[in-house]
Backbone bond lengths (Angstrom), bond angles and torsions (degrees), N, CA, C in turn:
res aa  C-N    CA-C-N  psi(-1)  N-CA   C-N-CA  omega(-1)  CA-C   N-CA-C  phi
1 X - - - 1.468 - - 1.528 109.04 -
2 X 1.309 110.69 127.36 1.406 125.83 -170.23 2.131 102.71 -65.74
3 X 0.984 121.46 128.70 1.443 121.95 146.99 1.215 120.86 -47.59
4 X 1.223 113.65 136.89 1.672 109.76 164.96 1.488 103.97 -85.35
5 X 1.500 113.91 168.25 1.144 115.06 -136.57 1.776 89.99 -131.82
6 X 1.110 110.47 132.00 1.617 124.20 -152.27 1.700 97.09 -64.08
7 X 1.040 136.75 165.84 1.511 147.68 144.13 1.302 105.39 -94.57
8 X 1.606 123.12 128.54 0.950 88.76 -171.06 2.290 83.69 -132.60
9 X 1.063 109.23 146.47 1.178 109.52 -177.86 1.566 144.62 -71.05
10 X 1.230 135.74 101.12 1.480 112.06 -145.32 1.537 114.28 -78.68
11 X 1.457 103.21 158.69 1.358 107.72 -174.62 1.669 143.83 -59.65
12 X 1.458 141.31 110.91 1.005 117.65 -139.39 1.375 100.27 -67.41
13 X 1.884 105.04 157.09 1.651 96.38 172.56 2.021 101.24 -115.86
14 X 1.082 108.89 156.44 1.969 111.97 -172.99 1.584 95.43 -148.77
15 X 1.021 106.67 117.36 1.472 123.10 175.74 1.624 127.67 -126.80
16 X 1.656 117.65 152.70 1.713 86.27 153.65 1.091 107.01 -140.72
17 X 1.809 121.72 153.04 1.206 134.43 -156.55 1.620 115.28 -131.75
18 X 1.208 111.47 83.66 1.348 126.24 163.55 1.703 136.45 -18.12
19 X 1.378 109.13 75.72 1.211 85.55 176.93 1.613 148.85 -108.61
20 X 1.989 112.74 113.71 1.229 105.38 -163.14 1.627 115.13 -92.61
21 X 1.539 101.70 -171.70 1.550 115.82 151.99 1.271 97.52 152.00
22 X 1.573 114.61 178.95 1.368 123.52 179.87 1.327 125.32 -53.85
23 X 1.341 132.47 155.87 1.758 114.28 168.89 1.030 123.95 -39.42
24 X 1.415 115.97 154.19 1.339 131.61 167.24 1.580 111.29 46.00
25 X 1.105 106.07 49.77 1.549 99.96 159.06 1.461 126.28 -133.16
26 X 1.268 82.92 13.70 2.105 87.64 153.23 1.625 93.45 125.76
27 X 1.123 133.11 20.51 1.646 112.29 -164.66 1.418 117.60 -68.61
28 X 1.692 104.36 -32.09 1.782 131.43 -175.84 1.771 94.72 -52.06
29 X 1.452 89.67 -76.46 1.668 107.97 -169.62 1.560 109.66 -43.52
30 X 1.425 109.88 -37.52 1.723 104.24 179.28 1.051 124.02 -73.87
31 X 1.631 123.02 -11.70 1.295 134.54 -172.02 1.768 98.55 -94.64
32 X 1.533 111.03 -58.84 1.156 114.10 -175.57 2.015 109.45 -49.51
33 X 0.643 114.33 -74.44 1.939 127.61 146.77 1.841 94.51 -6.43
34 X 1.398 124.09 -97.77 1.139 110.11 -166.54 1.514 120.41 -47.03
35 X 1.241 133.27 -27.39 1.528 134.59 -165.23 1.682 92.90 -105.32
36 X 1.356 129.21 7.94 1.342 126.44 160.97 1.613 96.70 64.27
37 X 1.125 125.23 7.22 1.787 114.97 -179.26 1.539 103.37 -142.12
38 X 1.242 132.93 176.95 1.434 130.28 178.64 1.489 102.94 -116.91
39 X 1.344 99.57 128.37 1.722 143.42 -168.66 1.389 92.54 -101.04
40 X 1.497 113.18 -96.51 1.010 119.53 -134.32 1.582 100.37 -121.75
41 X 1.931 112.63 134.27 1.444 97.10 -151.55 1.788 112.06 -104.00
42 X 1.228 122.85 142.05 1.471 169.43 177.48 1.484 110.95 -45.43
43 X 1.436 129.49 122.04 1.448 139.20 160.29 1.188 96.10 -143.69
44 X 1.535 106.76 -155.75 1.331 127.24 -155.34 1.810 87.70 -151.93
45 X 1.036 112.72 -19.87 1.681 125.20 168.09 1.522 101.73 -69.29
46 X 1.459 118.20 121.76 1.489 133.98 168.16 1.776 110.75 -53.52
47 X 1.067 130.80 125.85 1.371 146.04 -173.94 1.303 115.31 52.05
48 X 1.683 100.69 47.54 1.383 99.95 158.97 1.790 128.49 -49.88
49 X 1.433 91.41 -45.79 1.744 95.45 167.68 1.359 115.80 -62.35
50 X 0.884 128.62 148.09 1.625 134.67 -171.20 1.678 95.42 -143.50
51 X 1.375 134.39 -20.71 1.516 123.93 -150.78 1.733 95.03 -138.57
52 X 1.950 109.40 136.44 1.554 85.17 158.43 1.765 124.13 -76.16
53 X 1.199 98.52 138.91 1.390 105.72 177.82 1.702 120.84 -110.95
54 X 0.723 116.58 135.25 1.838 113.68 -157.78 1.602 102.22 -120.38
55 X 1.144 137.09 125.78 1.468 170.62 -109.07 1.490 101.25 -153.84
56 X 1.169 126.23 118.51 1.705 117.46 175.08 1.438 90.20 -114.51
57 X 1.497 117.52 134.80 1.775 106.76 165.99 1.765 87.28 -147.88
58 X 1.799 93.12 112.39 1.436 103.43 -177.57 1.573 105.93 -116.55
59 X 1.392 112.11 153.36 1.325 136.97 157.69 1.159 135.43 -104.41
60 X 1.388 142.40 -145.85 1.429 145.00 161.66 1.387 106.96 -76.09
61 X 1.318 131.06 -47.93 1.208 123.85 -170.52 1.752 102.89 -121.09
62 X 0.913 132.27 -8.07 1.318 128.12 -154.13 1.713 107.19 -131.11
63 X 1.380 114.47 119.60 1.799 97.05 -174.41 1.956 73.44 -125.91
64 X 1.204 104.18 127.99 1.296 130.22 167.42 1.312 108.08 -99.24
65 X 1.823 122.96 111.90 1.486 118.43 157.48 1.171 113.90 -114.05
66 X 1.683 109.01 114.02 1.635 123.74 179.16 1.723 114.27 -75.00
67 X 0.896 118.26 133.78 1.608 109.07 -175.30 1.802 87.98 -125.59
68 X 1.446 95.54 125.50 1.679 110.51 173.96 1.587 94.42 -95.48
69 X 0.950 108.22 158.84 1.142 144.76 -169.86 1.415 132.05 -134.04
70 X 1.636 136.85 124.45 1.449 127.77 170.66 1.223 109.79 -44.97
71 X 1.304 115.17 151.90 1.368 124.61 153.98 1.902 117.74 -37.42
72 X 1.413 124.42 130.01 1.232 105.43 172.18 1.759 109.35 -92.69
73 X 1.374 108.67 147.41 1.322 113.45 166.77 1.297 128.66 -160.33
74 X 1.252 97.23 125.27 1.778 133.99 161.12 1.480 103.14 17.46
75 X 1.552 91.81 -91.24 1.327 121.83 -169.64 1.914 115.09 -79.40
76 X 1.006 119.12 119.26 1.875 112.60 169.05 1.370 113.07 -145.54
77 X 1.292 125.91 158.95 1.334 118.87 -175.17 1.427 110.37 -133.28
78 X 1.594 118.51 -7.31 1.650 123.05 166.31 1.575 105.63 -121.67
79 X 1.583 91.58 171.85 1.924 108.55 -160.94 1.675 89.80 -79.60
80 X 1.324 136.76 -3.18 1.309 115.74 -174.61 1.818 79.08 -104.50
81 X 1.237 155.76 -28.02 1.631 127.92 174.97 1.751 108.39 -67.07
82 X 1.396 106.56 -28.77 1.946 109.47 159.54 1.019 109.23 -34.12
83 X 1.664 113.51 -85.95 1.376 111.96 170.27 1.337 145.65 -22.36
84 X 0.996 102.19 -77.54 1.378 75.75 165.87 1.808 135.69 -103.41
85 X 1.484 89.66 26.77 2.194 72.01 151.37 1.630 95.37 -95.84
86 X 1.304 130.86 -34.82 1.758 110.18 152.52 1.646 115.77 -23.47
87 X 1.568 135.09 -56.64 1.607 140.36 -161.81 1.682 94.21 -63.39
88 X 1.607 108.53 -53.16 1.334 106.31 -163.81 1.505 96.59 -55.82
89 X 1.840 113.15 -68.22 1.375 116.75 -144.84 1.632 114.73 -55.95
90 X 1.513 108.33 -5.69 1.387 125.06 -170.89 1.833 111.01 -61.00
91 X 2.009 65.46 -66.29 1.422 93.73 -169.27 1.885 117.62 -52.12
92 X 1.369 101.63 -36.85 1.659 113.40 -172.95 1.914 97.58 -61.44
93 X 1.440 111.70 -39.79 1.632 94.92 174.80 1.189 138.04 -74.43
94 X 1.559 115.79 5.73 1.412 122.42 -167.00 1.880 105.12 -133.43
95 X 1.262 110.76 6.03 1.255 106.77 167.39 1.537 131.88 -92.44
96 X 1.680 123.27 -176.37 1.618 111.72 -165.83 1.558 77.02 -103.88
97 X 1.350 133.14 -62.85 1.698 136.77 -166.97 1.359 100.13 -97.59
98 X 1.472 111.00 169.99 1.712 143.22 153.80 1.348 101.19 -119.00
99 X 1.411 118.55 126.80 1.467 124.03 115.43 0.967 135.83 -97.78
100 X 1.612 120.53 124.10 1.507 124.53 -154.03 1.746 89.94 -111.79
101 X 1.053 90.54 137.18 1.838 76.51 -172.74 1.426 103.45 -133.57
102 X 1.553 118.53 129.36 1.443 123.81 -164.64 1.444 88.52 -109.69
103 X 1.931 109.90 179.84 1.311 136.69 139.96 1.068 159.56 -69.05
104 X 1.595 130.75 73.05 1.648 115.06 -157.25 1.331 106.59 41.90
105 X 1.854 108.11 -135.98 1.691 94.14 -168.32 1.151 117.11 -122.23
106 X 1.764 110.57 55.63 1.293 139.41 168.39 1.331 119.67 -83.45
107 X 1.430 115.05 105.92 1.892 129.73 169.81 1.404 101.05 -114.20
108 X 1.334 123.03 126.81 0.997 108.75 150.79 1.964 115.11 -147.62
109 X 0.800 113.05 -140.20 1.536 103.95 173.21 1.642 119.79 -64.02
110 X 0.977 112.54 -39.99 1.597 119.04 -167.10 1.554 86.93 -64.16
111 X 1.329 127.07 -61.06 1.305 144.76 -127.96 1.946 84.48 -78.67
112 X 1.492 125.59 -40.13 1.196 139.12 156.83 1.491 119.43 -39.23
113 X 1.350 100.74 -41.47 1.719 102.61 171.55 1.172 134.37 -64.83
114 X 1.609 96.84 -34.98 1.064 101.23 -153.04 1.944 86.49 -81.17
115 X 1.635 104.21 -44.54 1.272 87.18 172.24 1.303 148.55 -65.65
116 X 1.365 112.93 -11.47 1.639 117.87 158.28 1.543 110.48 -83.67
117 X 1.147 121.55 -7.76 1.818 122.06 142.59 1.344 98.47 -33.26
118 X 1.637 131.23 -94.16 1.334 165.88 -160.93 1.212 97.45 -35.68
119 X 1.236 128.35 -26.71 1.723 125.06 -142.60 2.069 88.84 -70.81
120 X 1.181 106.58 -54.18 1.678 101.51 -174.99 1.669 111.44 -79.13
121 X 1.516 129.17 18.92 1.036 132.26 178.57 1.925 113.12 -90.34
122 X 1.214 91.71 108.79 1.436 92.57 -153.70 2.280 108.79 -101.94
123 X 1.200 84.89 52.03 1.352 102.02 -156.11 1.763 108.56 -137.83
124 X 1.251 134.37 162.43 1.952 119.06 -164.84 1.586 103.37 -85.22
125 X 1.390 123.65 133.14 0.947 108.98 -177.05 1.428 105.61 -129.67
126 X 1.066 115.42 127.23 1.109 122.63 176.22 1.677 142.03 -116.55
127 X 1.465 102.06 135.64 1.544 105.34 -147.01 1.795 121.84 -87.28
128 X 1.394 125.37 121.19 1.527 98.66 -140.94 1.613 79.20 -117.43
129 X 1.027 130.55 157.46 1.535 134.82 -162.83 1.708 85.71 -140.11
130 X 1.505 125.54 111.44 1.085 161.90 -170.60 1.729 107.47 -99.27
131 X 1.527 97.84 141.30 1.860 92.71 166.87 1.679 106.54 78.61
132 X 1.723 113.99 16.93 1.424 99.39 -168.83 1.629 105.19 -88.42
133 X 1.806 110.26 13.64 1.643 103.70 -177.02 1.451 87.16 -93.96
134 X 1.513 149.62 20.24 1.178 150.53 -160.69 1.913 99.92 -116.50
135 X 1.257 123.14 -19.55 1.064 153.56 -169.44 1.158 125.79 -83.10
136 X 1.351 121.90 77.94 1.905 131.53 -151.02 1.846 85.50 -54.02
137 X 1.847 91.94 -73.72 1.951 95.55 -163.17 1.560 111.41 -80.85
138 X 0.820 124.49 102.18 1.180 131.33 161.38 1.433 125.93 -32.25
139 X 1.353 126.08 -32.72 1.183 139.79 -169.97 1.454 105.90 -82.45
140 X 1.498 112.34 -16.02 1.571 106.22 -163.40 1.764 100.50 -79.60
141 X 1.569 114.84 -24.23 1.098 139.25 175.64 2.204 111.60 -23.75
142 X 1.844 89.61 -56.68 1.552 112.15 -172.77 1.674 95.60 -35.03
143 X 2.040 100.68 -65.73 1.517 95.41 -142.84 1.286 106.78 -76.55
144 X 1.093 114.56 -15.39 1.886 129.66 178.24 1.635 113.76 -60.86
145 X 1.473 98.45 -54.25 1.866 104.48 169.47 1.968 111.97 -65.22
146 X 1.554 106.81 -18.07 1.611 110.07 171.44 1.640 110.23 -60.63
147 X 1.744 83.87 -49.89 1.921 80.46 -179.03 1.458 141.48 -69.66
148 X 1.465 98.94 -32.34 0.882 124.50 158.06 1.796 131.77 -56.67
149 X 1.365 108.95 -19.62 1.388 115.12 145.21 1.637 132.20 -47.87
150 X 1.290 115.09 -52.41 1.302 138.93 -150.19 1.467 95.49 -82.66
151 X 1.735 111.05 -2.54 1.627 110.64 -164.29 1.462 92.28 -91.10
152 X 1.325 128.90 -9.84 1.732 107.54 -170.40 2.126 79.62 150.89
153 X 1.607 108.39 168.91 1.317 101.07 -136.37 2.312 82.23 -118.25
154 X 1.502 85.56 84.91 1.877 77.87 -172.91 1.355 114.78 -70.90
155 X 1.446 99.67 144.32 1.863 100.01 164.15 1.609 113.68 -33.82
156 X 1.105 122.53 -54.75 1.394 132.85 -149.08 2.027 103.05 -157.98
157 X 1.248 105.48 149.36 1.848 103.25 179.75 1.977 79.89 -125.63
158 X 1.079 119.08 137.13 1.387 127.73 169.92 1.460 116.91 -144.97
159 X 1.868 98.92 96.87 1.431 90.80 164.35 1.805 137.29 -70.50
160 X 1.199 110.77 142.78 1.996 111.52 -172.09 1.250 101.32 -134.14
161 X 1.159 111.23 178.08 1.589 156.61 165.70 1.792 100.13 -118.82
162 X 0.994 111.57 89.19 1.353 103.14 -179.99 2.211 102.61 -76.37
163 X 1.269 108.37 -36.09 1.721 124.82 163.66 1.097 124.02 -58.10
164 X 1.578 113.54 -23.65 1.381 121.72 175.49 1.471 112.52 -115.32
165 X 1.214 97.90 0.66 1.881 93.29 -177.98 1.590 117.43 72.61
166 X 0.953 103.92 -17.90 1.684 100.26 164.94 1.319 152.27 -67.62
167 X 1.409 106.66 111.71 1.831 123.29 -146.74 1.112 127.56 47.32
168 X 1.670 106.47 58.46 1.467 129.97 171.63 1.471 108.80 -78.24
169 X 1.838 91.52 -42.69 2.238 105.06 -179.50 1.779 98.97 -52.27
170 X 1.048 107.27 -19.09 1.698 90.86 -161.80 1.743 89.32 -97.60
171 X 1.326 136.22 -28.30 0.971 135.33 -166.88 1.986 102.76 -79.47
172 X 1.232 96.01 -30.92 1.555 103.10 -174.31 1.601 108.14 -82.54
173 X 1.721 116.09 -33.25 1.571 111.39 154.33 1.113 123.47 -60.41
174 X 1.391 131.64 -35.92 1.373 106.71 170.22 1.163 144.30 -103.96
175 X 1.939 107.52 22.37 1.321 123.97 149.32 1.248 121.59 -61.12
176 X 1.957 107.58 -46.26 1.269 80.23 -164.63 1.913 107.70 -117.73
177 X 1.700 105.57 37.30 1.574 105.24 154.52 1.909 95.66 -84.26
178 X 1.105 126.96 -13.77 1.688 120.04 174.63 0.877 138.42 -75.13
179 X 1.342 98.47 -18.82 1.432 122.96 -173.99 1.876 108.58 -57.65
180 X 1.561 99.13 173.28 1.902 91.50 -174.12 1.637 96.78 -116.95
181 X 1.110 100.47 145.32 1.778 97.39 168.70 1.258 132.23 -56.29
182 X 0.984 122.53 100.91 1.737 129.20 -164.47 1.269 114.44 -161.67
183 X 1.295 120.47 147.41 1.753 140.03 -179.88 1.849 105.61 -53.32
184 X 1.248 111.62 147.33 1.188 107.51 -170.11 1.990 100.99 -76.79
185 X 1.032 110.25 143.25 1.593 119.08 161.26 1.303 125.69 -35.88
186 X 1.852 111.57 -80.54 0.905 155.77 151.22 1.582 157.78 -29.94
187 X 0.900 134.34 118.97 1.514 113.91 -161.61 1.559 89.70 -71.79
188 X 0.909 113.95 159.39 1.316 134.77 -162.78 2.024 113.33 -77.01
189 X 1.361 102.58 -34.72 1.161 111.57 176.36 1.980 114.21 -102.20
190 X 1.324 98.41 9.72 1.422 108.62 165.63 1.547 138.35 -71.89
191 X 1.502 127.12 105.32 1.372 101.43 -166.20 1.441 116.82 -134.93
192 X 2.016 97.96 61.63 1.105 87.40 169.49 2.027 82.43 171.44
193 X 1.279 116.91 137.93 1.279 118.49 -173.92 1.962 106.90 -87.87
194 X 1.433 101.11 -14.71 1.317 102.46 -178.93 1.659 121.70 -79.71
195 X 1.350 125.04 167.08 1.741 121.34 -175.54 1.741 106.57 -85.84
196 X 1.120 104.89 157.69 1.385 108.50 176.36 1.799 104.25 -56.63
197 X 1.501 105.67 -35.05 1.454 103.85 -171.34 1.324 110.72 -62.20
198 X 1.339 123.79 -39.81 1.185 130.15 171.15 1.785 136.64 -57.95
199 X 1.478 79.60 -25.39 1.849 98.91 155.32 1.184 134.03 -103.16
200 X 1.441 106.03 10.27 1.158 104.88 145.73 1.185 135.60 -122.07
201 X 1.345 129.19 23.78 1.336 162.45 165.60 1.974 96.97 -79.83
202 X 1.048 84.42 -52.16 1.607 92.67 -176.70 1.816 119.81 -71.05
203 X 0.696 98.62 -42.73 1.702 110.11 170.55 1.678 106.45 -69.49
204 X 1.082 108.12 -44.44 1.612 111.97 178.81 1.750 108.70 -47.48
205 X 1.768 111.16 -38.94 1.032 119.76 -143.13 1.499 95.98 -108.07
206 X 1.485 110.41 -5.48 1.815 109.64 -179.30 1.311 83.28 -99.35
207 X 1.607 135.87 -47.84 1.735 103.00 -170.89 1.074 123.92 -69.09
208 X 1.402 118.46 -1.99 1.757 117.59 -167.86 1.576 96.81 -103.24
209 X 1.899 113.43 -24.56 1.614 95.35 150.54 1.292 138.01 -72.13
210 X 1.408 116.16 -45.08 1.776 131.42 151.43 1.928 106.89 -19.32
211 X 1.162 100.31 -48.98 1.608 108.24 -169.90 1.259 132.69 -75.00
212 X 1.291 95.71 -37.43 1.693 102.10 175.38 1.464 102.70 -115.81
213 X 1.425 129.99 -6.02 1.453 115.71 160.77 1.726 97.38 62.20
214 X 1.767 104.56 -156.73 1.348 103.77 -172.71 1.633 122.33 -52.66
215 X 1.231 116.23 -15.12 1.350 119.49 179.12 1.736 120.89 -59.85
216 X 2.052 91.89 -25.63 1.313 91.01 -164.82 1.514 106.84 -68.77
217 X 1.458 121.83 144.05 1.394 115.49 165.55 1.311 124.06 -54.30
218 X 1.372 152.61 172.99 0.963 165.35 -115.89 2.065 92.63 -138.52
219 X 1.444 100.23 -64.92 1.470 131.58 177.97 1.766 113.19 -61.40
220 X 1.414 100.80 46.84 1.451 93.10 -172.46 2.034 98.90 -122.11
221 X 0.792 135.57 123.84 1.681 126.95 148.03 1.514 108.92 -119.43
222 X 1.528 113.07 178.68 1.260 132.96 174.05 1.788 120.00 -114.32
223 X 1.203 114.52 133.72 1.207 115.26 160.15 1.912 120.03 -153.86
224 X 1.475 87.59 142.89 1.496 115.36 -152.92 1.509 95.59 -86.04
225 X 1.262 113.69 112.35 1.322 108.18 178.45 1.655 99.77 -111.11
226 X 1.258 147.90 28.97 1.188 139.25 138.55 1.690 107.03 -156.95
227 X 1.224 98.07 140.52 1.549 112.31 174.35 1.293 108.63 -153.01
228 X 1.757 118.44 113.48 0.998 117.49 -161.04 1.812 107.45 -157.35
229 X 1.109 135.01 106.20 1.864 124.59 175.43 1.366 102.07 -63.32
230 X 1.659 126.90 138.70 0.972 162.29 153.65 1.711 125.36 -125.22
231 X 1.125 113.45 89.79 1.781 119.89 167.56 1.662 91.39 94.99
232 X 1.135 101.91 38.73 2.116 95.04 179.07 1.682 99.89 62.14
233 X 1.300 115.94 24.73 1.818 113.02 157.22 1.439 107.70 -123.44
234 X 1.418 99.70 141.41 1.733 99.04 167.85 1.128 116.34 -85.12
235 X 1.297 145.02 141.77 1.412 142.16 176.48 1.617 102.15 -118.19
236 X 1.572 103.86 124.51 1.391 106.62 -176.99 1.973 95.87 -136.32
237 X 1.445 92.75 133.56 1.640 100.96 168.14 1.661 98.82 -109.81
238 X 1.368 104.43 163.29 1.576 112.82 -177.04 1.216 101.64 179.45
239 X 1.306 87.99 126.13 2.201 125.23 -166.56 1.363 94.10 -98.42
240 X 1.401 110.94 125.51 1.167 119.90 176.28 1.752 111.49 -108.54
241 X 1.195 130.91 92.57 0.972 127.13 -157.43 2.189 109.36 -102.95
242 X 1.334 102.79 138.93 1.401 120.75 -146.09 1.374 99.34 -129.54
243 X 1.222 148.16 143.92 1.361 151.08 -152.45 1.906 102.00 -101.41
244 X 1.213 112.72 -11.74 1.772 100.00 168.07 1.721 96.07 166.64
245 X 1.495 104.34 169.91 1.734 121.00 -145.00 1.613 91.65 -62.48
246 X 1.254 120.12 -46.90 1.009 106.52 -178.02 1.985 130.72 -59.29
247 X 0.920 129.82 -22.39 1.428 138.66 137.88 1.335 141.16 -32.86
248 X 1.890 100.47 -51.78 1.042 127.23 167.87 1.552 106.99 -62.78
249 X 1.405 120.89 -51.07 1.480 94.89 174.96 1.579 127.01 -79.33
250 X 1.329 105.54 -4.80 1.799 105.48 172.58 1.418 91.36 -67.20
251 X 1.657 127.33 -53.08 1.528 119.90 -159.59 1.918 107.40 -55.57
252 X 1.739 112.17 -52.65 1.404 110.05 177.11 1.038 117.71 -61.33
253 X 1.109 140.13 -26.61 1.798 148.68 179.60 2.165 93.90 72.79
254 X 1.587 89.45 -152.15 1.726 92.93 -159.44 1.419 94.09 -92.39
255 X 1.236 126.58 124.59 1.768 120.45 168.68 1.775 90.59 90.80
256 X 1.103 145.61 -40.10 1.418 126.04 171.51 1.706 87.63 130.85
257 X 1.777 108.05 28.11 1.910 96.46 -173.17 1.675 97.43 -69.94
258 X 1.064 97.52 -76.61 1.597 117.06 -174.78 1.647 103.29 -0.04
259 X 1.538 114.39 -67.99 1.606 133.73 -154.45 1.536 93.51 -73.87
260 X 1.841 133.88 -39.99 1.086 115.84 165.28 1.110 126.64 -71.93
261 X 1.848 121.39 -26.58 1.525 99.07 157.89 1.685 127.74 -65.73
262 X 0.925 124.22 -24.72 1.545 135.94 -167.87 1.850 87.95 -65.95
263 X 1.625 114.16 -62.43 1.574 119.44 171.87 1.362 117.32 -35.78
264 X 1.149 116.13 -83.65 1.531 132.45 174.94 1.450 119.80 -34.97
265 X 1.189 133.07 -28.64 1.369 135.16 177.45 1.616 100.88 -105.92
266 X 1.289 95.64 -36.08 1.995 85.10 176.08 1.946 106.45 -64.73
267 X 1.202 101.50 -44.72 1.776 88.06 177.25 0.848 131.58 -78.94
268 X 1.445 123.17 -1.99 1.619 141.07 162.75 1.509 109.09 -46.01
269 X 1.759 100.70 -50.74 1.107 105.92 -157.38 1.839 109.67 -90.49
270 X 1.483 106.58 -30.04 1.233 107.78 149.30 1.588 151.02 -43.31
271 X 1.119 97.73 -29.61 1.601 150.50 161.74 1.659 89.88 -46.72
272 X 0.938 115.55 -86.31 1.274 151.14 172.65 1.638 118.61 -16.18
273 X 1.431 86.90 -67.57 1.699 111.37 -169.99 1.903 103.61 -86.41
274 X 0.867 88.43 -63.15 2.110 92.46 165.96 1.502 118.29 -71.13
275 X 1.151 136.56 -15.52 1.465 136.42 143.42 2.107 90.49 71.53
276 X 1.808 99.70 44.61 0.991 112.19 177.99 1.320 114.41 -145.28
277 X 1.375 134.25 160.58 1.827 130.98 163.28 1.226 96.91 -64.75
278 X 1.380 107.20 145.72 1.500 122.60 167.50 1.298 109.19 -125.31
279 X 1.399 128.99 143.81 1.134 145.34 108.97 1.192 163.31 -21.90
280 X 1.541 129.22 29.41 1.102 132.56 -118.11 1.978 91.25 -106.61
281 X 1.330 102.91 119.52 1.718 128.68 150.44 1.475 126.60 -69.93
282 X 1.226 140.55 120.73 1.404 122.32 174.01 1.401 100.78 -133.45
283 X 1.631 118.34 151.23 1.189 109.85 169.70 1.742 110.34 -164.13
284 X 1.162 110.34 150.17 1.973 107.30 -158.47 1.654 99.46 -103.96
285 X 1.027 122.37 115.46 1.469 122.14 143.43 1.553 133.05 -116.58
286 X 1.466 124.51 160.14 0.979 143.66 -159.71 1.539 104.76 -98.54
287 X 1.148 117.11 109.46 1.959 136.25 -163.03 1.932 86.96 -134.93
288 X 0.974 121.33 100.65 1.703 128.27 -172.55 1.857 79.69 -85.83
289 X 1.260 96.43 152.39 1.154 132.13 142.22 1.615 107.35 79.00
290 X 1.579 113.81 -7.17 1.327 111.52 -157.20 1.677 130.49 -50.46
291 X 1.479 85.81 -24.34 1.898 95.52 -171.75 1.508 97.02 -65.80
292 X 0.896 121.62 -24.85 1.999 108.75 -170.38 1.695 90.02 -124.95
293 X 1.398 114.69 64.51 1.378 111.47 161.71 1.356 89.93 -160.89
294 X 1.609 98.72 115.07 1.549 121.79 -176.76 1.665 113.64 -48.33
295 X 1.526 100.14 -67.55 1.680 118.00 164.92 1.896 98.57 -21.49
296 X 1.173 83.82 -96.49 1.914 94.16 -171.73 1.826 118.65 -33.26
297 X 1.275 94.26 -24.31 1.954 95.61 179.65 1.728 91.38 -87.72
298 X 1.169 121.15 -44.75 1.652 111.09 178.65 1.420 122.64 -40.28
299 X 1.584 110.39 -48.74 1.222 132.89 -155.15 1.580 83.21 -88.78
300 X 1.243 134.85 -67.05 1.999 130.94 172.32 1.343 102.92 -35.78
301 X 1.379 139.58 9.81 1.525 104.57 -166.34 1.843 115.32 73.49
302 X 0.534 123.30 11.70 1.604 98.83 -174.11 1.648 116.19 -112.22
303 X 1.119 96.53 12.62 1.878 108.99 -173.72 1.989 89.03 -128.28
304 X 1.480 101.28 104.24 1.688 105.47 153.81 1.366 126.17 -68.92
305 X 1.355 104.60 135.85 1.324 128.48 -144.78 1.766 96.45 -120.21
């Protein structure tokens, strides 16, 4: 008489997977895209990310934590662009994967940095070529992913649409066959290591980039000085602080429009993400000098602790 034959359960795998490359070439959108919800927030302005932000996207066996990352770069001239190519270079030594994620068939110096970043990253990294729905011939794709070999020896070259969602499934299989065998982190329905306060500091600070576009200064962050539910509403204030008067009035615009659009679409989206009424306060002050004053980026959050 035959035995029945055990089931036997596979092992969970929990990893985390870094994802770099030069500014603005999609790292936000690929993260937000893989976890099917928005993490981490979106412009068209180069180093919109400023903070690592960490992504939980779990399954039955597999808890994937994506950590986005600023743009790294070369060149900086204040202690907050220190910072964070410090966040990235941190982050690249303590992870299980890389996704290094390029542009169509854009190399250029940055894109070099980032890969002699990688050079002591002793972990699979894999190279994701972004923007390929931007890409009339498709075919030109072949000899471009050839050269791009010869740059260093990747796990995997994967062209995407990180905006369009296209061949993300294949990008998300081979995170997590890489993954290492280990207990999950995380509560399971968790998707995201950061505070709500902190996302909404952050959203505050993508519509007021969305809004003023090139106008916006460079010298702008957010901080939430109350977040609190009262009567089943959240009430949140948030100081938008700007390096001098003149800024401050690009941020308020004429009559105070500007700061209610920047409001109004930021609590929309808050709205959104807290699956609560909001309250939303806004208000601009003048903090000189903060981006190249170590103290003041500590006290913002922007130095990991």
């Amino acid at each position: 008489m035959n035995k029945p034959t055990e089931q036997t359960t596979p092992p969970s795998r929990c990893g985390y997977i870094a994802i770099v490359g030069r500014p603005n070439v999609g790292k936000s959108t690929l993260l937000n895209h893989l976890l099917h919800q928005k993490i981490s927030i979106t412009s068209r302005k180069p180093q919109t990310t400023r903070h690592r932000i960490m992504g939980i996207n779990s399954d039955e066996h597999h808890q994937c934590l994506f950590v986005d990352t600023p743009g790294l770069n070369a060149k900086y001239s204040k202690a907050l662009n220190k910072v964070m190519n410090d966040t990235v270079l941190n982050v690249i030594k303590d992870v299980d994967v890389v996704l290094f994620v390029v542009e169509r068939f854009i190399w250029n110096e940055a894109d070099q940095y980032v890969l002699e970043a990688l050079t002591y990253a002793n972990v699979p990294v894999l190279l994701v070529i972004n923007k390929i729905d931007l890409v009339q011939d498709k075919t030109e794709l072949l000899p471009h992913i050839a050269k791009l070999r010869e740059k260093r020896e990747f796990t995997e070259i994967v062209p995407v649409s990180a905006l369009g969602g296209h061949n993300l499934d294949t990008i998300d299989k081979l995170v997590k066959a890489l993954l290492p065998e280990a207990p999950f982190l995380f509560p399971e329905d968790q998707v995201t290591d950061r505070s709500s306060r902190f996302l909404a500091a952050e959203l505050i600070r993508e519509k007021a980039t969305r809004q003023l576009g090139d106008e916006l200064p460079y010298e702008v962050t957010v901080e939430i000085e109350k977040f609190e539910t009262a009567k089943s509403v959240l009430h949140i204030h948030g100081l938008i602080l700007v390096d001098n008067k003149g800024q401050k009035r690009i941020v308020i615009g004429k009559d105070g429009d500007r700061l209610k659009q920047i409001g109004s679409s930021a609590r929309e989206d808050m709205e959104k993400a807290f699956d609560s009424k909001v309250m939303l306060n806004l208000w601009v002050k003048v903090k000189s000098g903060w981006a190249d004053d170590e103290r003041a980026l500590l006290s913002l959050g922007y130095v990991d602790r």
